[in-house]
N, C-alpha and C positions, 0 to 999 in steps of 0.2 A: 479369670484371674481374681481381682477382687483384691480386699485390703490383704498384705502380706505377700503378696506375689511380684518376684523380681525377673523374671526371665522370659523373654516368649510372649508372644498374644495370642489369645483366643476370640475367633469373632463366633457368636453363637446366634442363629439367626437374628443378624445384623447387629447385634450387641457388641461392646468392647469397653470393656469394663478396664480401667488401668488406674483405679484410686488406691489410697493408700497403699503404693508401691513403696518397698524399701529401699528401692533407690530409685533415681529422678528419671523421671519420663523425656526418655529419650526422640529423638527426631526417627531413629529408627522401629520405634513404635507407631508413632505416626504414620509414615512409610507404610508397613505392614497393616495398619487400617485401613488406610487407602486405598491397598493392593483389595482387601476383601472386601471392600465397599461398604464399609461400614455405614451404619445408616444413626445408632445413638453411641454414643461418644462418651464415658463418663473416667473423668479426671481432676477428681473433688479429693479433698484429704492428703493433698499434696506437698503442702507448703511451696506450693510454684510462684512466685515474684512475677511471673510473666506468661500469658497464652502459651505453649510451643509454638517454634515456628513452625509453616508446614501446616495448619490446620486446617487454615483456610482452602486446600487444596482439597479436601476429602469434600467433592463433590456432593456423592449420596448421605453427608449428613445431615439429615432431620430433627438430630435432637443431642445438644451439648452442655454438660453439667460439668461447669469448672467450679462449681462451689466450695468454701473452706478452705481456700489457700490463701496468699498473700497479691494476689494481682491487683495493682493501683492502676492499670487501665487493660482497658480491650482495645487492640488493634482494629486500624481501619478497614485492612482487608477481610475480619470476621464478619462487615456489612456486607459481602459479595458474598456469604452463603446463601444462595437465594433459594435455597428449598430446607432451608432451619423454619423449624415448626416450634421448638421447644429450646429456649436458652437461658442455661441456671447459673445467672453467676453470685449468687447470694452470700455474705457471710466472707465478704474480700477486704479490700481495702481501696475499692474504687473512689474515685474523686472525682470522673468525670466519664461521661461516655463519649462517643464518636459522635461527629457529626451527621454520618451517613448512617445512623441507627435505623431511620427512615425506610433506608434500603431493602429492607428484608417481607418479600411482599406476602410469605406462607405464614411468618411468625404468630405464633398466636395463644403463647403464655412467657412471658418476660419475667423471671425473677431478679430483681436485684435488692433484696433486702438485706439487712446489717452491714452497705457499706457507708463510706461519708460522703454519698454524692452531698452538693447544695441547690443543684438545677440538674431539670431535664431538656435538652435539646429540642426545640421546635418542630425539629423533622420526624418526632415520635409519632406525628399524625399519619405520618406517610404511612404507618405500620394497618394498615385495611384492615385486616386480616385477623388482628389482637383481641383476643376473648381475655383474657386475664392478666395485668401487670400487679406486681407485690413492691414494692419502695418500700415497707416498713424499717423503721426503724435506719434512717439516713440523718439528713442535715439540710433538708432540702426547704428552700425559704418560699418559692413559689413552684406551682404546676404550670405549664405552658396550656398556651389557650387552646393549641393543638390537638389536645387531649379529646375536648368535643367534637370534632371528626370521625371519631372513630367510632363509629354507631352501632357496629356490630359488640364494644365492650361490654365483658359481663360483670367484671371483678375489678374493683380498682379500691387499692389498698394503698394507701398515702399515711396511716398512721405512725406517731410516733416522729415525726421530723421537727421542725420549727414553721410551718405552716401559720401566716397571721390570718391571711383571707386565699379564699377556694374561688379559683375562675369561674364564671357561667359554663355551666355540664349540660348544657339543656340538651344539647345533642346529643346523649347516651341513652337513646331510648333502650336499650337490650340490658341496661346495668340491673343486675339484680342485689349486687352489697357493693355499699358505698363504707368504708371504712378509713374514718379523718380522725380517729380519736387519739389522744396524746401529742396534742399540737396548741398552741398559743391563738387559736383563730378569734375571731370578735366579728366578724362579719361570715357569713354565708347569703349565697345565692339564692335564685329562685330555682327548685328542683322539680317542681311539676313535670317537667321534662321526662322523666324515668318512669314510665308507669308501671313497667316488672319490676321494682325493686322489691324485696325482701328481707335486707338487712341494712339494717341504716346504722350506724355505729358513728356516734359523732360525741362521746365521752370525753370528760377530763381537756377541754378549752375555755376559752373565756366570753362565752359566747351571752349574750341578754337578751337579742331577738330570736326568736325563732323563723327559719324559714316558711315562707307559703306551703302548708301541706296540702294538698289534694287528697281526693279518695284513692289511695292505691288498694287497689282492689289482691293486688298479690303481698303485700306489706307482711311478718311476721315476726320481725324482733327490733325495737327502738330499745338504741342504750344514751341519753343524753345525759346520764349523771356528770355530777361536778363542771356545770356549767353556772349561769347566773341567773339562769332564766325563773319570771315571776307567774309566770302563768303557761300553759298548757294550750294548743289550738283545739278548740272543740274537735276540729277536721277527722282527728286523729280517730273518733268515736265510730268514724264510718269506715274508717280499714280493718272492716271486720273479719280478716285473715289473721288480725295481731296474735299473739300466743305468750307473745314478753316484751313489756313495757319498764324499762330500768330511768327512774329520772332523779335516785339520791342525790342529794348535796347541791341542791339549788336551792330555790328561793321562793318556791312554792305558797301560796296560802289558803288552795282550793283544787279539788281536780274536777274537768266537766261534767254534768251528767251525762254528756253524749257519750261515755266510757263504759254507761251501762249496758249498750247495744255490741260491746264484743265478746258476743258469746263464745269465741273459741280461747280467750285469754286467762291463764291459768297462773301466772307469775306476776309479780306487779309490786316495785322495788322502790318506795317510797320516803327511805330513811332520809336524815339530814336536810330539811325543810321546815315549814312554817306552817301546818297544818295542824285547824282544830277539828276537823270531821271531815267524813267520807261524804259525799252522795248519794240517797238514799239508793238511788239504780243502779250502785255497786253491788249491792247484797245479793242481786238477783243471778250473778256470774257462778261460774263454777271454779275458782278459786282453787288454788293449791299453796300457793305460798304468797304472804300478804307480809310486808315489810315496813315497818311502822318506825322505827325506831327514833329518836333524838329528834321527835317535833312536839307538839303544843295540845295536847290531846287530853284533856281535864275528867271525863267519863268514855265510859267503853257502852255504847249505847245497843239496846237491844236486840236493832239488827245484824249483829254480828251473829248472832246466833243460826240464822240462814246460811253461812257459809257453810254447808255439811261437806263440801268436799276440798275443806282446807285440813292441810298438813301442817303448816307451820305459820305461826302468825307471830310476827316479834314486834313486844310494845316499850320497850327497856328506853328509858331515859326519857320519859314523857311527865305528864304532870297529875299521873294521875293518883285517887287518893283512897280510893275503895276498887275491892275485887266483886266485879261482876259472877254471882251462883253457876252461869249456865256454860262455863269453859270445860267440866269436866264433862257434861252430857255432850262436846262436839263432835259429832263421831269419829272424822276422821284426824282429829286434832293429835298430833304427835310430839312437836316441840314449841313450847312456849315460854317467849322470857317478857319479864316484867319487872326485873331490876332496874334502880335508877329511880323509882317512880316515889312520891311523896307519900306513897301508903300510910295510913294512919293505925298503925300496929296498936293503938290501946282500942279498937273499937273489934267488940270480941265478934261480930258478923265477920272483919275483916282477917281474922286469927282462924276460925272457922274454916272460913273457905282454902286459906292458907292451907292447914292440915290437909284437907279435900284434893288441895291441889296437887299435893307433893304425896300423898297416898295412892294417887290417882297416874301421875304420869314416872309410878316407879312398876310399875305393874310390868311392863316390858321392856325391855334391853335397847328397842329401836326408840323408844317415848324419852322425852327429858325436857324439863324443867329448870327453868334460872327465876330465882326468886327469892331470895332470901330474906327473914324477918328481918 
């Protein structure tokens, strides 16, 4: 069936597809999933106000996608499917779940993102079994302490709600992305607890401390930008898995040397801070995209020229006042801006290289250049 189809089901090994029906999904659909046992359930794009009744009966299903419609709650008896594996009800207009959430002992990826929950229910721990819940984008003021139970979780996605402070997680040792960004928080926990993580996502809150980092030996992408924070944990120099470090719009005045021992980190997002220099043991990285922009950076000193395997290096709205000769010989230098900067356009060294530059990165169609006298 599928979007457009009004009449009849079709169960196709164990599928039964009844979304975007032109007309409303009747109980006698239901019925007839039932009859053929259906095992995934999908009844998204409906504008349903309400579960059907009768679902809760389809014993054999495993996986139910009521997402896109109008449902402001889930029935209690949807807790008594005890062999639901996969429940999508994202994209609704929930406000609150059941209290027998808990209930569901195979469940083991939870969607509920873009409705208005404000809480989750306690008994969320009861869910053993949960490798990935999504809540983005809710209304949700606190997580339940619950959540730390559940040790087998891999993916726990809480961004975008009203979040001020995040429970102690210490129990997730299996989480591999933690994602809390788009939230009002001022306090986090201590996370040592997670030593698979790989994604840590904790952007755009109001955060000044940073939590305890340990060596996460599996770590590979930190985005803390638009936070308050004034300094960087060394710690971080020994998650030499990292690949991308995102920390714009803080309050930076220095980043550790110990950043120079992560030889796999290729991106490194540095805008909107308080920074007059690198460290010298950054030069030594392989480099692809180096983010400089709107901090405090008076000369472009000559170790930049070791980066050979940078792409893009953006220095635009800095303070600086002469152009460094060796940007056109970067090999792999492709876009570069420097607008904003104090340049001193009667000093003809600085008019020079100008020409050089703008000669330089017209040469091919992928190269550009933001600089203007």
């Amino acid at each position: 069936m599928g979007c457009g189809a009004s009449s009849g089901i079709v169960v196709s090994d164990g599928v039964c597809d009844l979304s975007c029906l032109e007309t409303a999904v009747e109980s006698s659909h239901i019925e007839q999933a039932a009859s053929h046992g259906a095992r995934d359930l999908d009844i998204s794009k409906n504008k349903l106000p309400a579960i059907p009744v009768g679902i809760h009966a389809i014993s054999s299903l495993t996986k139910l996608n009521c997402s896109e419609n109008l449902i402001t709650e889930l029935p209690p008896e949807l807790c008594d499917m005890v062999n639901l594996v996969f429940l999508d009800a994202s994209d609704n207009k929930l406000k609150k779940l059941p209290e027998k959430i808990g209930n569901l002992p195979k469940l083991q990826k939870l969607h509920l993102y873009k409705n208005d929950l404000t809480t989750l229910p306690d008994s969320i721990g009861g869910l053993v079994n949960l490798k990935e819940i999504n809540v983005f984008n809710n209304k949700i003021i606190r997580l339940p302490l619950s959540l730390a139970t559940i040790d087998g979780l891999e993916e726990l996605n809480a961004a975008d709600n009203k979040l001020k402070t995040v429970p102690n997680l210490d129990g997730l040792s299996s989480l591999t992305r933690l994602a809390i960004y788009n939230n009002n928080i001022v306090m986090m926990p201590d996370i040592s607890g997670m030593p698979k993580l790989q994604k840590f996502e904790m952007y755009r809150n109001q955060l000044e401390t940073m939590p305890q980092i340990p060596v996460f030996t599996e770590l590979d992408e930190v985005n803390i930008t638009g936070n308050r924070f004034k300094e960087i944990p060394a710690t971080f120099g020994s998650c030499t898995s990292l690949t991308v470090f995102e920390a714009a719009k803080n309050q930076l005045t220095q980043i550790p040397s110990e950043f120079g021992m992560l030889n796999n980190l290729w991106k490194l997002m540095l805008a909107n801070n308080e920074l007059v220099e690198l460290p010298p043991q950054l030069f030594g990285l392989q480099l692809k995209t180096l983010d400089l922009q709107n901090n405090q950076f008076t000369a472009v000193t000559d170790d930049f020229q070791k980066l050979k395997t940078l792409n893009i290096l953006l220095f635009s709205n800095n303070k600086l006042s002469s152009i460094p000769g060796f940007w056109t010989s970067m090999p792999a230098l492709k876009r570069l801006s420097i607008d904003g900067n104090p340049i001193d356009w009667n000093d003809p060294v600085n008019k020079d290289q100008h020409v050089k530059l703008v000669s330089h990165f017209s040469t091919s169609k992928d190269m550009r250049f933001v600089g203007a006298m």
